[in-house]
N, C-alpha and C positions, 0 to 999 in steps of 0.2 A: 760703274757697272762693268761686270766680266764681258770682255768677249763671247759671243754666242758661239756656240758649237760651230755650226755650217762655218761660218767668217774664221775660224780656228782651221779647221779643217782645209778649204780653200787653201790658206795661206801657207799649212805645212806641204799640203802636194804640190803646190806650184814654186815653192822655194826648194824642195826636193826630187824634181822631174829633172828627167837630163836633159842637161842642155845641148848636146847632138847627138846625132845616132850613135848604139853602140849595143854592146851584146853583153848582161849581166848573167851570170852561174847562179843558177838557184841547186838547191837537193833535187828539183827533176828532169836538170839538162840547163842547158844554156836558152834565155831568152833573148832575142834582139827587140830593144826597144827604138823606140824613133825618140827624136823632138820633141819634150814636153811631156813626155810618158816618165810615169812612175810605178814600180812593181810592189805590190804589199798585201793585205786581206785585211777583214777588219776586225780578227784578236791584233793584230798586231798594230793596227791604227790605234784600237782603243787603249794600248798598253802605250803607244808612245804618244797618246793626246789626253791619256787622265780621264778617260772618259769611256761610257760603257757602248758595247756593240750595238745596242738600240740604239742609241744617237748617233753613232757613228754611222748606221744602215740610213737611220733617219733623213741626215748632212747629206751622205750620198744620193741617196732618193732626188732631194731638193735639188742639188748641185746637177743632175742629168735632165731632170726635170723642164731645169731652165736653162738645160743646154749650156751650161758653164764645163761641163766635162764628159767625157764619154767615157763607160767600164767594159772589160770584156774578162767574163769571168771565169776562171776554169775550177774542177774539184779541189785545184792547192794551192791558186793567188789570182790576182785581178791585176789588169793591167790596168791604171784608171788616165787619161790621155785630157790634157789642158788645152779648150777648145778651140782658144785662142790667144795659146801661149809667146807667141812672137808678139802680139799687140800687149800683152800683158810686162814688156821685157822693159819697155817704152812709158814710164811712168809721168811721163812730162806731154806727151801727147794730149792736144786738145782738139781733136775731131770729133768723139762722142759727144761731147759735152756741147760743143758748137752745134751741132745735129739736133741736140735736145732741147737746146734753150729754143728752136725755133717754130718747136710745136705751140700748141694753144696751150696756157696752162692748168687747165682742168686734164688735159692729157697725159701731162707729165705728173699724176697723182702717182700712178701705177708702175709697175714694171713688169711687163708680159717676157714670154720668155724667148720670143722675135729680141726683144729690146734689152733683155739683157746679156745679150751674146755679143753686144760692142759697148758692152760700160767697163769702164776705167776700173784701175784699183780702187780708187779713190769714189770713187761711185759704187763700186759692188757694194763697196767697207760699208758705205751710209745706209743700202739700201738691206742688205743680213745683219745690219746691225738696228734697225730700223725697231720700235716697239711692236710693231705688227705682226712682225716675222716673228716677234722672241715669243708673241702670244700663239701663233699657229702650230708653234714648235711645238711650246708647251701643250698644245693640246694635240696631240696626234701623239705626245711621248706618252700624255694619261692615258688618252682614249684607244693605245696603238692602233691610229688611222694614220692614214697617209694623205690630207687633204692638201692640194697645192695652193701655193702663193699665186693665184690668181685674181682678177680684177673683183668678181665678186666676192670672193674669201675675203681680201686685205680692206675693202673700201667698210665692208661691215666693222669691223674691227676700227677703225681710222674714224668713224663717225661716230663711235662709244667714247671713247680717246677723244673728240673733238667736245662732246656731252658735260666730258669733267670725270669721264672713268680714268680709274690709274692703272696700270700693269698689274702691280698688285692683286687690285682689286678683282680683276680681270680672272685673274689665275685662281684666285679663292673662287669664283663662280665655278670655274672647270673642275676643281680639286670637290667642289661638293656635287656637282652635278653629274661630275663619272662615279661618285659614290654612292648617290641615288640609283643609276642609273647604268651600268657597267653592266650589271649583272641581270639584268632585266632584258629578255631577249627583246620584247618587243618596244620598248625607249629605247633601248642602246644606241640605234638609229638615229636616235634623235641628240644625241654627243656630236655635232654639227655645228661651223659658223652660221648659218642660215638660220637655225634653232635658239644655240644658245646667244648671238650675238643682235638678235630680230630687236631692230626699234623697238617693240612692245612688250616683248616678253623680259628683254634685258634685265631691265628693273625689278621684275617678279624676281630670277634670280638671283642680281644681287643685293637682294633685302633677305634672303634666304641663306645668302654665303655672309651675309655682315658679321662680323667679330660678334661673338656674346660680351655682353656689357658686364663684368661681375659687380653684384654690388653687396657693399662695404654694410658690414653691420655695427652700430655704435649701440654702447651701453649705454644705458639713463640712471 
């Protein structure tokens, strides 16, 4: 499986942020950056991550969202700031993790965005890299909405997935349901985890997104 955008992303600003203070020349003066800060926009993201400005806006969204990074934007660049770029420096650290394993385990289903401001590398990697997210992604890149990884979003998603749904399949539901529906002022509202992901309605859907079966005509 590719790397998901967000996890791509993530990983090029945080191995790109400076490591101490110091003051870069752009075309509109000199900027002084801190610790952890990286300067760029996001044609220029998208040209050096292969990837178009909708996803790249998208990554960013997600990445502030839950508090993994902060932007501060002007008319010719962003500064985008690694929010906890020193604990990120420290790959061998087992404090989160110890924190985590001591919750109840129906808590540790999720990751809110309190809790994901002290996960590891190695925890972000599993958690952006996760089926749930690649599915929420994908829907908010069709639907361009912007619905967050939050505990009701992902647990819908994770219980289809838990049913016997595949990613796949998942994505053909959205890929016909924004095509229904995209253009229809009054459904479009309804391009939703809550909607399309509902214990009851799911199945309507993806018996509606199933593959057409072609079928084979023999001579006699």
């Amino acid at each position: 499986m590719q790397m998901p955008n967000t996890l791509a992303l993530f990983m090029f600003l945080l191995m790109n942020a400076m490591y101490k203070d110091c003051k870069v020349g752009t075309t509109t003066g000199v900027v002084e950056l801190k610790r952890g800060e990286y300067i760029s926009g996001r044609k220029k993201l998208a040209a050096d991550l292969n990837q178009s400005e909708r996803e790249i806006r998208t990554s960013l969204s997600r990445l502030t969202e839950l508090g993994i990074i902060d932007q501060q934007t002007t008319s010719r660049y962003s500064v985008y700031a690694i929010v906890k770029y020193n604990e990120y420096q420290d790959s061998d650290q087992q404090t989160t993790s110890t924190t985590t394993n001591k919750r109840p385990a129906n808590d540790q289903q999720t990751t809110t965005k309190e809790e994901s401001k002290h996960l590891s590398i190695k925890e972000l990697n599993t958690y952006i890299c996760s089926p749930s997210a690649e599915i929420l992604d994908y829907l908010n890149q069709k639907a361009q909405s912007n619905f967050r990884p939050v505990p009701a979003n992902i647990k819908l998603i994770e219980s289809r997935l838990k049913e016997g749904a595949t990613v796949e399949e998942m994505k053909r539901v959205i890929d016909t349901m924004v095509a229904k529906w995209m253009d229809d002022e009054k459904m479009r509202e309804y391009l939703r985890p809550s909607t399309l992901f509902n214990a009851t309605k799911y199945s309507q859907y993806s018996g509606l997104a199933a593959p057409k079966q072609k079928i084979r005509m023999v001579s006699l």
